[in-house]
PyMOL Python script that loads the backbone (N, CA, C, O; Angstrom):
from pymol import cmd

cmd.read_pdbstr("""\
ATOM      1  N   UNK A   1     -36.415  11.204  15.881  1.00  0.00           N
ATOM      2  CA  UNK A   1     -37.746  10.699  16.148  1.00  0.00           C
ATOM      3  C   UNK A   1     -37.673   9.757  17.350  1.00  0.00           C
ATOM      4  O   UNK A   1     -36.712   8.987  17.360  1.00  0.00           O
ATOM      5  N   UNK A   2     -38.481   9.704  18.295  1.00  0.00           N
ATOM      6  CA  UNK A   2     -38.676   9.134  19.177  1.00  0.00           C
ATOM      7  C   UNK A   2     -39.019   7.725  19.509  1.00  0.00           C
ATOM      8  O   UNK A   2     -38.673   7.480  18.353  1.00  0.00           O
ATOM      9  N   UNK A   3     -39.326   6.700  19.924  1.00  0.00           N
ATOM     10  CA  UNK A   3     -40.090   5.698  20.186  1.00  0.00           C
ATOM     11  C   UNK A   3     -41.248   5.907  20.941  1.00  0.00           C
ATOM     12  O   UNK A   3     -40.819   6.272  22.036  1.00  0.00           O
ATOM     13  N   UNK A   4     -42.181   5.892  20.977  1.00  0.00           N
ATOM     14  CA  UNK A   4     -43.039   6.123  22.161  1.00  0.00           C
ATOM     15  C   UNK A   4     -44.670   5.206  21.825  1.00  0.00           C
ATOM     16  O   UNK A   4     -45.267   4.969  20.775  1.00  0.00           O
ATOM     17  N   UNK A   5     -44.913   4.936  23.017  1.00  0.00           N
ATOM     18  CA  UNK A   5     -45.541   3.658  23.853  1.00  0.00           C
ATOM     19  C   UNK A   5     -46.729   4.702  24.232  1.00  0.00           C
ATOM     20  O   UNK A   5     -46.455   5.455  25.167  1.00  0.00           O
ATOM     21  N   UNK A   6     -47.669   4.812  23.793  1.00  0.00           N
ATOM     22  CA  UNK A   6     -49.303   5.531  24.773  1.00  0.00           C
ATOM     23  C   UNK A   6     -49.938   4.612  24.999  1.00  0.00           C
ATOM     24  O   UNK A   6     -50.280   3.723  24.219  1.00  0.00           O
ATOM     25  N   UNK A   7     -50.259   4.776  26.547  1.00  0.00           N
ATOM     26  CA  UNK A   7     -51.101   3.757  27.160  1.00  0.00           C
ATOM     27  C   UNK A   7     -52.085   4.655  27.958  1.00  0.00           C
ATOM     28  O   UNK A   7     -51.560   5.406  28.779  1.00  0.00           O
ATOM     29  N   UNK A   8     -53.150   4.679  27.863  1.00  0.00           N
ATOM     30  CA  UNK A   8     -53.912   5.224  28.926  1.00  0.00           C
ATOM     31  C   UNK A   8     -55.147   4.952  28.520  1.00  0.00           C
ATOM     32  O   UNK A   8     -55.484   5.122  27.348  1.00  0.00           O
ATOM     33  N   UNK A   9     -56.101   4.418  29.614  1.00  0.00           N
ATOM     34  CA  UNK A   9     -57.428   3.692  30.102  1.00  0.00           C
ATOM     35  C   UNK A   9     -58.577   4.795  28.996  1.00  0.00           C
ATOM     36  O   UNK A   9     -59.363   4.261  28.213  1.00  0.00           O
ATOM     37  N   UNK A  10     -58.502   5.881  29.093  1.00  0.00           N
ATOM     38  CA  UNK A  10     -59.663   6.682  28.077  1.00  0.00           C
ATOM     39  C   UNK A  10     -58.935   6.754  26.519  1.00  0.00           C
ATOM     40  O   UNK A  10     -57.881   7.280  26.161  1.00  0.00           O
ATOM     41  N   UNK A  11     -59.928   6.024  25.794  1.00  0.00           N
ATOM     42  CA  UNK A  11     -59.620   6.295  24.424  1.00  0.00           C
ATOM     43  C   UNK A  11     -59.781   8.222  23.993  1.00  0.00           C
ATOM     44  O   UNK A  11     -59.000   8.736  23.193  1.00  0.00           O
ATOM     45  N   UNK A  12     -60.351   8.635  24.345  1.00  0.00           N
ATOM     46  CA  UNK A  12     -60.297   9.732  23.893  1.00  0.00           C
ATOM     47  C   UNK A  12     -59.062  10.571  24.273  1.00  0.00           C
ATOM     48  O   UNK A  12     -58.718  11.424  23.455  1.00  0.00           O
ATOM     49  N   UNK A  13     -58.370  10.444  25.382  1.00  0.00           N
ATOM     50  CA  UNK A  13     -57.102  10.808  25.709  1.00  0.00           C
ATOM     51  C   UNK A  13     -55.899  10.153  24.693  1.00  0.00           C
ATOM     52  O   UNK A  13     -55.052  10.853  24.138  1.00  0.00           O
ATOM     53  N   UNK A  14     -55.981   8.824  24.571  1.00  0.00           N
ATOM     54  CA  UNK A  14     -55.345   7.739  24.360  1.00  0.00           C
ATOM     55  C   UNK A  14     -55.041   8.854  22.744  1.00  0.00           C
ATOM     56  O   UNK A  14     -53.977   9.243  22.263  1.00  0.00           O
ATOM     57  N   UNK A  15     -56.053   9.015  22.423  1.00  0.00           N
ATOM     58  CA  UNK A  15     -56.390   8.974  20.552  1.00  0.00           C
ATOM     59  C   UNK A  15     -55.798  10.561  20.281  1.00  0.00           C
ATOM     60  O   UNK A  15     -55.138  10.869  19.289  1.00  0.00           O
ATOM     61  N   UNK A  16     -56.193  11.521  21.412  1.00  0.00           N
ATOM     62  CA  UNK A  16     -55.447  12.537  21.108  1.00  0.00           C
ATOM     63  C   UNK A  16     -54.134  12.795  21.204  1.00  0.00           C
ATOM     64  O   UNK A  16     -53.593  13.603  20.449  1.00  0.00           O
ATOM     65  N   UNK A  17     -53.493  12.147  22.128  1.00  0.00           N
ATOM     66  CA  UNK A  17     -52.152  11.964  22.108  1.00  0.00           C
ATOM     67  C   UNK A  17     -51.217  11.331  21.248  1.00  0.00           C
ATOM     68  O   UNK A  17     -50.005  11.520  21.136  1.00  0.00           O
ATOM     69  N   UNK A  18     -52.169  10.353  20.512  1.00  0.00           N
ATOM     70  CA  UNK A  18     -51.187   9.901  19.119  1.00  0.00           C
ATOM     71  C   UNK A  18     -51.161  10.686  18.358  1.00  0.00           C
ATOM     72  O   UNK A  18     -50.086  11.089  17.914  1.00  0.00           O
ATOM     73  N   UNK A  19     -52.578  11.264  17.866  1.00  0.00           N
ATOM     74  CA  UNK A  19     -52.373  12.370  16.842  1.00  0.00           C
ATOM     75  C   UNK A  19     -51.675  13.485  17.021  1.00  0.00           C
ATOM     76  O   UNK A  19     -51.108  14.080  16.104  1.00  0.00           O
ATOM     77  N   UNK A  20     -51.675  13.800  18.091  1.00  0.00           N
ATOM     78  CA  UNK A  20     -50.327  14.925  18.371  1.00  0.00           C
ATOM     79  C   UNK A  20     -49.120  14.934  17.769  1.00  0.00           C
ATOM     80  O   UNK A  20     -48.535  15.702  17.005  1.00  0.00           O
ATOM     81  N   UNK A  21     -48.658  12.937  18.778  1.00  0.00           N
ATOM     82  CA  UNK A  21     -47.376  12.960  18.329  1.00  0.00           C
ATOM     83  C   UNK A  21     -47.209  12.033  17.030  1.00  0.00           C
ATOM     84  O   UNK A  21     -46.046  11.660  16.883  1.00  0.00           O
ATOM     85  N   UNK A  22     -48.049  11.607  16.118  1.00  0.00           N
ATOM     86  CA  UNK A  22     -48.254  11.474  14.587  1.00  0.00           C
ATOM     87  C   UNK A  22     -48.038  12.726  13.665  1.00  0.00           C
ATOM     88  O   UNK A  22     -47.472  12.841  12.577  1.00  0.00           O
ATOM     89  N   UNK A  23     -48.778  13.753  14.593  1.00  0.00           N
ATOM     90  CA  UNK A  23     -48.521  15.280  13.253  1.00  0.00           C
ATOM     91  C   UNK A  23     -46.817  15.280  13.214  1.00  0.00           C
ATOM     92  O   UNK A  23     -46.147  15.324  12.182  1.00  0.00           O
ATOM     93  N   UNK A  24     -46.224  15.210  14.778  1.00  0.00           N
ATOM     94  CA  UNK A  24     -44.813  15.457  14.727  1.00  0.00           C
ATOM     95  C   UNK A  24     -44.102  14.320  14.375  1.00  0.00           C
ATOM     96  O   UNK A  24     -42.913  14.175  14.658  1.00  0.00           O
ATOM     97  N   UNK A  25     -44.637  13.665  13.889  1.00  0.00           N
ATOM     98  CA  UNK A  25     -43.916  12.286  12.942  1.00  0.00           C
ATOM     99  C   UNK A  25     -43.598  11.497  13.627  1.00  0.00           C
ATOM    100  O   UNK A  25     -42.710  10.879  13.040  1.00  0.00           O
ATOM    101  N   UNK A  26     -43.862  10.840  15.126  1.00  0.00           N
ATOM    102  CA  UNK A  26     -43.510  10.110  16.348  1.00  0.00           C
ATOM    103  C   UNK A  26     -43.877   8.751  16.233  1.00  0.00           C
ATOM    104  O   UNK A  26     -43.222   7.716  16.355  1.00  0.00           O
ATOM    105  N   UNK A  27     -45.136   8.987  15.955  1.00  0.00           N
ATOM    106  CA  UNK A  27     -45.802   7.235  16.069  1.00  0.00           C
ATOM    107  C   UNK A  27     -45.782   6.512  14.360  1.00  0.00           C
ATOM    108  O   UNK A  27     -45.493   7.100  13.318  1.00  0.00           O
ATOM    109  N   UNK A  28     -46.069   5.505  14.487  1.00  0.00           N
ATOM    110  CA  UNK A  28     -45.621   4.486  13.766  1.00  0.00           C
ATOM    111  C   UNK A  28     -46.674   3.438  13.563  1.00  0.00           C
ATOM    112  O   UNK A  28     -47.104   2.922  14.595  1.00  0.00           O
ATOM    113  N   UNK A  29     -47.293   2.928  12.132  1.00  0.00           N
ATOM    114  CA  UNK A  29     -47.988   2.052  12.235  1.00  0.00           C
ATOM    115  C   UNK A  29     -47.609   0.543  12.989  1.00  0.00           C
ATOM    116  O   UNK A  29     -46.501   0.291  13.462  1.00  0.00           O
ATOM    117  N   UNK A  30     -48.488  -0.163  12.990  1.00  0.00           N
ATOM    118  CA  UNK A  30     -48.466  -1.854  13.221  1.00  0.00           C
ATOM    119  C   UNK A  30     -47.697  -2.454  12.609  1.00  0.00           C
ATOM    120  O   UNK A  30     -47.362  -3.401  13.320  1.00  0.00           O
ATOM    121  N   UNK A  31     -47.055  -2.498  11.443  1.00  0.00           N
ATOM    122  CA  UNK A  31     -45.989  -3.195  10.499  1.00  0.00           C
ATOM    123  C   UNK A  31     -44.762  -2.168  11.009  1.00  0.00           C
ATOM    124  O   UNK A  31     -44.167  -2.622  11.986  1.00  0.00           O
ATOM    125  N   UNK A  32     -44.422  -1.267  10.677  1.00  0.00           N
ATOM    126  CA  UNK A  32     -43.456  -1.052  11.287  1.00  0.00           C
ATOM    127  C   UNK A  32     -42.925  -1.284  12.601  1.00  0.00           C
ATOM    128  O   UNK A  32     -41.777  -1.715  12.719  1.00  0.00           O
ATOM    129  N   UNK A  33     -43.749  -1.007  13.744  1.00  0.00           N
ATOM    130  CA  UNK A  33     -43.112  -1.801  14.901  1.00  0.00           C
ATOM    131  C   UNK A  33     -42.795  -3.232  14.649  1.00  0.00           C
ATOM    132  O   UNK A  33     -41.726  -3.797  14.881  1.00  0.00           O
ATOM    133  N   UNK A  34     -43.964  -3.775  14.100  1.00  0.00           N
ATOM    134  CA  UNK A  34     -43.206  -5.678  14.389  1.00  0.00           C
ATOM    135  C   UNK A  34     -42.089  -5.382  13.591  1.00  0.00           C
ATOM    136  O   UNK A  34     -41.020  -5.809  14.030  1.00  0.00           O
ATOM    137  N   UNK A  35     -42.058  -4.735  12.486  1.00  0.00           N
ATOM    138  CA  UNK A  35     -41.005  -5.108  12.033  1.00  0.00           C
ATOM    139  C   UNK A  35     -39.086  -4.788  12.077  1.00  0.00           C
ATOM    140  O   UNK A  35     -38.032  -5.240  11.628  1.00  0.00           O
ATOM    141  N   UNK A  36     -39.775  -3.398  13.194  1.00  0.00           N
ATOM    142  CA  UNK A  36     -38.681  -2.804  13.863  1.00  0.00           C
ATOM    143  C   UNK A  36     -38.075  -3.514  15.219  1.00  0.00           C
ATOM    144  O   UNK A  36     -36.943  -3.437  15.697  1.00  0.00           O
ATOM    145  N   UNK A  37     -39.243  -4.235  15.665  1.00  0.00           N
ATOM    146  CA  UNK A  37     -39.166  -4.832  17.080  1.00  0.00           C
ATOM    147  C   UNK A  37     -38.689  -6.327  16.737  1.00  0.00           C
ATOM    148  O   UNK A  37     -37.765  -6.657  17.481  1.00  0.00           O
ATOM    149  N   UNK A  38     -38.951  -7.033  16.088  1.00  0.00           N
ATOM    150  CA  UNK A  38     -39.087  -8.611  15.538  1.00  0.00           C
ATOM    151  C   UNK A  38     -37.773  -9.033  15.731  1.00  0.00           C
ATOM    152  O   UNK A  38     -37.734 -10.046  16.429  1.00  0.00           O
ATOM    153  N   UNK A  39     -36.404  -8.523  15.276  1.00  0.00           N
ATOM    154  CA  UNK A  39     -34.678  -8.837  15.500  1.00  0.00           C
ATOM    155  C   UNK A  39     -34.521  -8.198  16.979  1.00  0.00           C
ATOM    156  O   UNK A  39     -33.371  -8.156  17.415  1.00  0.00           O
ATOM    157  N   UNK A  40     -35.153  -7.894  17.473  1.00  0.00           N
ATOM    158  CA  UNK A  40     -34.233  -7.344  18.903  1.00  0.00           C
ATOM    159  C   UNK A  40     -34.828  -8.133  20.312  1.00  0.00           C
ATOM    160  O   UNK A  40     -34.302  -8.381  21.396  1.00  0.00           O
ATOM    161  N   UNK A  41     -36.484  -8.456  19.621  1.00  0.00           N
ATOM    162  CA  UNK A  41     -37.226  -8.771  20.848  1.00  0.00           C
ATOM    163  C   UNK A  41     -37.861 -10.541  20.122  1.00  0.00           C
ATOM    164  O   UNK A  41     -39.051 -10.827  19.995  1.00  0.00           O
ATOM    165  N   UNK A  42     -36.756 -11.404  19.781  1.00  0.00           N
ATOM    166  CA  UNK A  42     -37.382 -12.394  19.330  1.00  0.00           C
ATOM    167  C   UNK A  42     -38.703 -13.050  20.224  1.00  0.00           C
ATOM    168  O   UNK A  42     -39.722 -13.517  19.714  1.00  0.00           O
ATOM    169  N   UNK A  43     -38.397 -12.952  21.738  1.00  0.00           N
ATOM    170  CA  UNK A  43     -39.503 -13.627  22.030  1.00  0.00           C
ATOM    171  C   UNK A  43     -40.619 -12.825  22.441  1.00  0.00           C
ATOM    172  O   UNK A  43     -41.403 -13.426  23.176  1.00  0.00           O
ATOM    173  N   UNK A  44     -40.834 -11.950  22.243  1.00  0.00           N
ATOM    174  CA  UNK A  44     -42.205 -11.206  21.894  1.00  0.00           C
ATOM    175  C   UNK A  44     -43.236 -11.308  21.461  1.00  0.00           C
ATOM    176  O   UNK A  44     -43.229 -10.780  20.349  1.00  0.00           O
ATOM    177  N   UNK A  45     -44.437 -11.807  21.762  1.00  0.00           N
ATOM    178  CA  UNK A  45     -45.571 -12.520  21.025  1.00  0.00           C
ATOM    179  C   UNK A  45     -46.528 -10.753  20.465  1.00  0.00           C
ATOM    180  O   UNK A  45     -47.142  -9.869  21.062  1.00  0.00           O
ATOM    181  N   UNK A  46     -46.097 -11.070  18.882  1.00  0.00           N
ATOM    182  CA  UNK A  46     -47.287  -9.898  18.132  1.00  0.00           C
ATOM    183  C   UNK A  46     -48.341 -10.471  17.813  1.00  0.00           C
ATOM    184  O   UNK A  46     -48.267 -11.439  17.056  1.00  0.00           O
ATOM    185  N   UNK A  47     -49.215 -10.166  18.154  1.00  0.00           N
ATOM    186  CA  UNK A  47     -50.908 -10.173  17.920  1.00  0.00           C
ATOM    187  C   UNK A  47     -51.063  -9.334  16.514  1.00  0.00           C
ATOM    188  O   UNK A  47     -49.862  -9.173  16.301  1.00  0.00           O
ATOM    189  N   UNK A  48     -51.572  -8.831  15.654  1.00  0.00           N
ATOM    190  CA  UNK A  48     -51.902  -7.489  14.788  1.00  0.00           C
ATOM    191  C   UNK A  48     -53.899  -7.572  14.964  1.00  0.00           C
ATOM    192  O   UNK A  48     -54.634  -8.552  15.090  1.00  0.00           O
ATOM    193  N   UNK A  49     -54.072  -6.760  14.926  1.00  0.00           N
ATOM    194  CA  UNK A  49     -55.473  -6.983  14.660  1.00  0.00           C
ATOM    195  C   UNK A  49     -56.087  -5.394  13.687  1.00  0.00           C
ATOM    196  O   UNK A  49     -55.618  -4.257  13.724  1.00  0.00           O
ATOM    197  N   UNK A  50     -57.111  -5.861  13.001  1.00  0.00           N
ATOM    198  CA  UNK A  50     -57.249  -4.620  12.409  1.00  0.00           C
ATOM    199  C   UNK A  50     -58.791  -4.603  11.723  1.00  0.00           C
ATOM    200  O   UNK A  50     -59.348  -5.681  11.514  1.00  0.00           O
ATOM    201  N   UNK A  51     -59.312  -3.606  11.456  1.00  0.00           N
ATOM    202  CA  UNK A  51     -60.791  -3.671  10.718  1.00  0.00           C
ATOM    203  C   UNK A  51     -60.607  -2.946   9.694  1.00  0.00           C
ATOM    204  O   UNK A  51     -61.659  -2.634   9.135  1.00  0.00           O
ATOM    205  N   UNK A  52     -59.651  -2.545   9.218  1.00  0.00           N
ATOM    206  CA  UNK A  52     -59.255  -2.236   7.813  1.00  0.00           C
ATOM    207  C   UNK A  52     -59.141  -0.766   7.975  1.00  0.00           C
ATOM    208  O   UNK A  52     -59.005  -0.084   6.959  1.00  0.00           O
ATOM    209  N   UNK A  53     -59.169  -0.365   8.808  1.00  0.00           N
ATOM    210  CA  UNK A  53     -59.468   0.890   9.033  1.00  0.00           C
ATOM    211  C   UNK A  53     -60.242   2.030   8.076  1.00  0.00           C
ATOM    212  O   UNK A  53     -61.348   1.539   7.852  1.00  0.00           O
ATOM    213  N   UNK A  54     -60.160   3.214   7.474  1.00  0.00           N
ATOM    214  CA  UNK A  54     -60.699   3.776   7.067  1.00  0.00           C
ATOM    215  C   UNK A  54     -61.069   3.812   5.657  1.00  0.00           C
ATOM    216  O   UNK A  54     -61.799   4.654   5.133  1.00  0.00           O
ATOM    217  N   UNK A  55     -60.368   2.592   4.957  1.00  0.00           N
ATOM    218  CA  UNK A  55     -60.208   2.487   3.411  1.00  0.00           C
ATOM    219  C   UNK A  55     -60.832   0.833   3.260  1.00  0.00           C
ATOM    220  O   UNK A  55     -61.018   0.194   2.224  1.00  0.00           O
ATOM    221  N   UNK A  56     -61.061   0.434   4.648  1.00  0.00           N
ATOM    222  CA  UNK A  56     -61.526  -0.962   4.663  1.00  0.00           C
ATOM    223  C   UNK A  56     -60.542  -2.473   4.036  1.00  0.00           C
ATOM    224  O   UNK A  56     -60.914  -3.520   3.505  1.00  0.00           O
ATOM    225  N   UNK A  57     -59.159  -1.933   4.419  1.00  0.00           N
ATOM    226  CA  UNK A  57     -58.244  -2.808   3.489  1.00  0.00           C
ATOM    227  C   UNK A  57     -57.735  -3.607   5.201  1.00  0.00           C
ATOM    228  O   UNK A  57     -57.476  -3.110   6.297  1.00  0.00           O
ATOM    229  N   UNK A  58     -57.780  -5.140   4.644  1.00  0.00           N
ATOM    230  CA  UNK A  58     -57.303  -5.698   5.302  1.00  0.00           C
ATOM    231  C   UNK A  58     -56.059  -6.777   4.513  1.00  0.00           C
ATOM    232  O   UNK A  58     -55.734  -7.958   4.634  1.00  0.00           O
ATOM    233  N   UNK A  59     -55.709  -5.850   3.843  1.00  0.00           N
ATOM    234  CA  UNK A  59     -54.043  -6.911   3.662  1.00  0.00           C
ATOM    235  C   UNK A  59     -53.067  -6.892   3.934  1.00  0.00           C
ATOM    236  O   UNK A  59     -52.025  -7.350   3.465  1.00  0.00           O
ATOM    237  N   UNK A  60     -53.520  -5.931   5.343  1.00  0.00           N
ATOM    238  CA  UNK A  60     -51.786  -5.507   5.953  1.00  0.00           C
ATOM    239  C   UNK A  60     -51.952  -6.959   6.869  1.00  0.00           C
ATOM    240  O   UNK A  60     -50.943  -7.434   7.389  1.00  0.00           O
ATOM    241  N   UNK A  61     -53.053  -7.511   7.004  1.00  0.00           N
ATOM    242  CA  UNK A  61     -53.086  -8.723   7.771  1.00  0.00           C
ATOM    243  C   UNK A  61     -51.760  -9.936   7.304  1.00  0.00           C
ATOM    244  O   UNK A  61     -51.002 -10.370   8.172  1.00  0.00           O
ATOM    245  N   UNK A  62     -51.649 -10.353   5.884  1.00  0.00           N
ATOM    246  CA  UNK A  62     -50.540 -11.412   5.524  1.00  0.00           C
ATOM    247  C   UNK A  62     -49.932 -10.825   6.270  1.00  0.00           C
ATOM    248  O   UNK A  62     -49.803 -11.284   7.405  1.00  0.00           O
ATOM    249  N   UNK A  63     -49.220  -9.361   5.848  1.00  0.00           N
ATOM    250  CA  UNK A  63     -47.842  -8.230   5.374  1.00  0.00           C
ATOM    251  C   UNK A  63     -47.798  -8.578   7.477  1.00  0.00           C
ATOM    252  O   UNK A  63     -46.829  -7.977   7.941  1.00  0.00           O
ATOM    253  N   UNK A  64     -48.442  -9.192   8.367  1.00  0.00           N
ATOM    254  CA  UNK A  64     -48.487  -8.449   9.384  1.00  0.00           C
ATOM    255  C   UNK A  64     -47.256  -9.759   9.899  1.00  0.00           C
ATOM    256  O   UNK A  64     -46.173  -9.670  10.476  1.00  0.00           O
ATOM    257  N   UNK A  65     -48.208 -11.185   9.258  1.00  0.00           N
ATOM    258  CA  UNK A  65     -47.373 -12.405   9.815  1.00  0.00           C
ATOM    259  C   UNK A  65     -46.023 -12.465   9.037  1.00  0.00           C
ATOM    260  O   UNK A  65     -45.088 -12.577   9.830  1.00  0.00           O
ATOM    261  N   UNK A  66     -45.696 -12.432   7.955  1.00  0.00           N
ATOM    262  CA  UNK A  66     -45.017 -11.824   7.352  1.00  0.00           C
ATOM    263  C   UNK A  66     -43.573 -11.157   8.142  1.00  0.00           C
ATOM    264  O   UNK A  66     -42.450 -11.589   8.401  1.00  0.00           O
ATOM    265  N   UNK A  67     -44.222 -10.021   8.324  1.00  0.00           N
ATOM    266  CA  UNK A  67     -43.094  -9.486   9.080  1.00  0.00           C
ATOM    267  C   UNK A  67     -43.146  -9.775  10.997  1.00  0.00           C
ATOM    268  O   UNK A  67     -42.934  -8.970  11.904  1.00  0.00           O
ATOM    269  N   UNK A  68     -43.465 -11.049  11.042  1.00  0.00           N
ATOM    270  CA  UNK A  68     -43.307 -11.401  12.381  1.00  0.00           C
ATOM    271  C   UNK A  68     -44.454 -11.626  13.496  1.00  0.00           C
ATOM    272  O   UNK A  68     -44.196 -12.338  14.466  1.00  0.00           O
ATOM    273  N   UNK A  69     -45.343 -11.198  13.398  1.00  0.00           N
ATOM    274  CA  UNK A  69     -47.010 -11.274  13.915  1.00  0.00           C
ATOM    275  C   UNK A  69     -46.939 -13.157  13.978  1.00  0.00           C
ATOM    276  O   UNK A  69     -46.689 -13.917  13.043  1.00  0.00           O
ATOM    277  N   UNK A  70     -47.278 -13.526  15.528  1.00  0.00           N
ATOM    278  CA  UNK A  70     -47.586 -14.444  15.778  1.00  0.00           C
ATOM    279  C   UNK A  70     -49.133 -15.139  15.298  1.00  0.00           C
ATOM    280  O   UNK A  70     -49.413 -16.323  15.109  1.00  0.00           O
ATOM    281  N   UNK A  71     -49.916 -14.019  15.196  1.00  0.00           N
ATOM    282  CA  UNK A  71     -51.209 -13.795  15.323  1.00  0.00           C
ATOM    283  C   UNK A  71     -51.947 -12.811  14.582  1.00  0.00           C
ATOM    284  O   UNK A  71     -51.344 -11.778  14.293  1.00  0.00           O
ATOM    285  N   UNK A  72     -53.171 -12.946  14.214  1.00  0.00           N
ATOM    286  CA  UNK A  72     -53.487 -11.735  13.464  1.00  0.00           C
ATOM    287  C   UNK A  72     -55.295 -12.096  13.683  1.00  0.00           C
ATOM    288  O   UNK A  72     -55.776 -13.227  13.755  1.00  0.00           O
ATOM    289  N   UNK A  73     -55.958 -10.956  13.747  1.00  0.00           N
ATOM    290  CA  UNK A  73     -57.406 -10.789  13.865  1.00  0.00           C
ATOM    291  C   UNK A  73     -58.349  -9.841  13.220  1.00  0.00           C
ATOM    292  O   UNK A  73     -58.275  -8.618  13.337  1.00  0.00           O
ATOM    293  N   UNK A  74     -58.984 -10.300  12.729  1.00  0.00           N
ATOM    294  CA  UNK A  74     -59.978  -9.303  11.916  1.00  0.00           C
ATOM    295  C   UNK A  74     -60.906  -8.880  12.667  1.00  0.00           C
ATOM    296  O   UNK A  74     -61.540  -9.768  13.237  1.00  0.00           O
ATOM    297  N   UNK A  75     -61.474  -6.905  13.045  1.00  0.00           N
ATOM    298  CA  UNK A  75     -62.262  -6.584  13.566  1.00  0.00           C
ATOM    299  C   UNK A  75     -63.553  -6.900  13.056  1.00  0.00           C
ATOM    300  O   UNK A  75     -63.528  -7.114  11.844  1.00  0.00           O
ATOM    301  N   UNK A  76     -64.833  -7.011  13.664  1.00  0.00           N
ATOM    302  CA  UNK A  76     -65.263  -7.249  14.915  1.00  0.00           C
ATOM    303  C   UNK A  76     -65.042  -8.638  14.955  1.00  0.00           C
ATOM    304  O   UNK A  76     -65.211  -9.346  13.962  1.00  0.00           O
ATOM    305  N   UNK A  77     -64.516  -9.250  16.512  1.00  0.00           N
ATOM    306  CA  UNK A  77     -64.086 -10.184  17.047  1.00  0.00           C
ATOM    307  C   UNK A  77     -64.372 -10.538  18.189  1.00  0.00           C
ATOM    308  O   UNK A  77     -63.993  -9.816  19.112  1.00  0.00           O
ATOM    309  N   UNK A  78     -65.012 -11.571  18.438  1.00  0.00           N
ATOM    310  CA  UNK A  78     -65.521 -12.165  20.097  1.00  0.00           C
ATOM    311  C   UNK A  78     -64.803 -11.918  20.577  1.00  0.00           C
ATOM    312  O   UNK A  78     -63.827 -11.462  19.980  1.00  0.00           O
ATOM    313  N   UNK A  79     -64.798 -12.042  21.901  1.00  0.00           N
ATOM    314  CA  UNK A  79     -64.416 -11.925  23.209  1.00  0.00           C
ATOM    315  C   UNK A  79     -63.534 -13.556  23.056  1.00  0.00           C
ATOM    316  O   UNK A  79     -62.305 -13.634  23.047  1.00  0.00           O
ATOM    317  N   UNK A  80     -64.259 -14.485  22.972  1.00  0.00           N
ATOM    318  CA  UNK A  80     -63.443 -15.878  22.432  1.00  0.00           C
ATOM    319  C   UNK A  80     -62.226 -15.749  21.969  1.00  0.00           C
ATOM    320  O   UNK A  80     -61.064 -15.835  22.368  1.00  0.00           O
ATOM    321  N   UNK A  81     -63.054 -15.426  20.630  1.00  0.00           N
ATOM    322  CA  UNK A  81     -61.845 -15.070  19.318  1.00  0.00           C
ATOM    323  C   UNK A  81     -60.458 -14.649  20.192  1.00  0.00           C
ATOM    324  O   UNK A  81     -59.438 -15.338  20.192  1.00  0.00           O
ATOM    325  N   UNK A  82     -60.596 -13.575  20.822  1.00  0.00           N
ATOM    326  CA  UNK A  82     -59.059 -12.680  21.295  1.00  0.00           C
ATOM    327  C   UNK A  82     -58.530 -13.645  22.251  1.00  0.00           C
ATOM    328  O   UNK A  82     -57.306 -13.732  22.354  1.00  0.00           O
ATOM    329  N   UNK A  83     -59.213 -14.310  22.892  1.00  0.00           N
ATOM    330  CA  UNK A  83     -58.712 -15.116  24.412  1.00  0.00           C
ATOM    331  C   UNK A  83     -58.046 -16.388  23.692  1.00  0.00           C
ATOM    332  O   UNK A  83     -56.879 -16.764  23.806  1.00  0.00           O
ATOM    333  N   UNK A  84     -58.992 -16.915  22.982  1.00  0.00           N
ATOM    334  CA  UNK A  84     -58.331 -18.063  22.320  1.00  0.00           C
ATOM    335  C   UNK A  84     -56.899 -18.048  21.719  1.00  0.00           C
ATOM    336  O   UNK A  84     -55.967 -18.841  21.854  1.00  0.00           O
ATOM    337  N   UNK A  85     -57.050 -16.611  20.839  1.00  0.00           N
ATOM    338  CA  UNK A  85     -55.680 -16.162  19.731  1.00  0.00           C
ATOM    339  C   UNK A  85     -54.885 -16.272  21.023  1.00  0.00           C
ATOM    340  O   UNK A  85     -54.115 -17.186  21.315  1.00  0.00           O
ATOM    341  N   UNK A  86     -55.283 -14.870  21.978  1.00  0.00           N
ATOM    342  CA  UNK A  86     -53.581 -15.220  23.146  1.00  0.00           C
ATOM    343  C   UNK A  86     -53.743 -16.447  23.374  1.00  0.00           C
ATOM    344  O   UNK A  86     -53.081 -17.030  22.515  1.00  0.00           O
ATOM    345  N   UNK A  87     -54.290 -17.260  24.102  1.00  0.00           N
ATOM    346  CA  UNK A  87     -53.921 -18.572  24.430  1.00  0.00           C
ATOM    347  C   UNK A  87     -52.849 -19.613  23.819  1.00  0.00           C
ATOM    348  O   UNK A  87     -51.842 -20.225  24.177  1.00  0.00           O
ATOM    349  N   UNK A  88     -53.815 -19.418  22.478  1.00  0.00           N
ATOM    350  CA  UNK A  88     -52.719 -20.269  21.278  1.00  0.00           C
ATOM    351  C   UNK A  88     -51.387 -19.747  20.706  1.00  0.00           C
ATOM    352  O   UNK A  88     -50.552 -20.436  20.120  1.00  0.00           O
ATOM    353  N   UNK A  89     -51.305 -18.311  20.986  1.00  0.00           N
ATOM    354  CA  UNK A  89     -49.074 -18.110  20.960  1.00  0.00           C
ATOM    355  C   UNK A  89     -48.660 -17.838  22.341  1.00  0.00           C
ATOM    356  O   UNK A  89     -47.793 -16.974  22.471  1.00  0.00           O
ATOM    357  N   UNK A  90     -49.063 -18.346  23.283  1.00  0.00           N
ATOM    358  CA  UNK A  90     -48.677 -18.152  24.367  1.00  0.00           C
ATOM    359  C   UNK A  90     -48.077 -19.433  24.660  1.00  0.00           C
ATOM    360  O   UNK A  90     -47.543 -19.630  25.751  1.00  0.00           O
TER     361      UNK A  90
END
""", "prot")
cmd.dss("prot")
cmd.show_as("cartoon", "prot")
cmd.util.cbc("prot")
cmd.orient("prot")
């Protein structure tokens, strides 16, 4: 299995390309990276943010600081809200 990083400016590109490489077992939730990343990349500032997604559960939020998340945000969130959070683990 791979590591892999999708970045690209159109969500609709962005979104098909995970699910691609999700069917082939590639990508990886939010807790698993911090928690894969957290011993190798100590100074790494994790943000998590989440709106519970499709089941509306937001308790991967503790599970997020927990396993290393500097930061954590509940969707929908000002424009503030996000600037402030980076500000304050930066």
């Amino acid at each position: 299995m791979a590591r892999i990083l999708v970045i690209d400016d159109e969500d609709i590109v962005r979104k098909s390309i995970s699910q691609m490489l999700e069917s082939e077992g590639h990508d990886k939730d939010g807790l698993e990276i911090i928690r894969e990343l957290r011993p190798d990349y100590p100074l790494v500032k994790f943000l998590a943010i989440t709106g519970g997604g499709a089941t509306g559960n937001l308790d991967f939020l503790p599970q997020a600081k927990a396993f290393g998340a500097h930061a954590t945000l509940r969707k929908p969130f000002l424009r503030e809200d996000l600037l402030g959070t980076i500000a304050d683990i930066m």
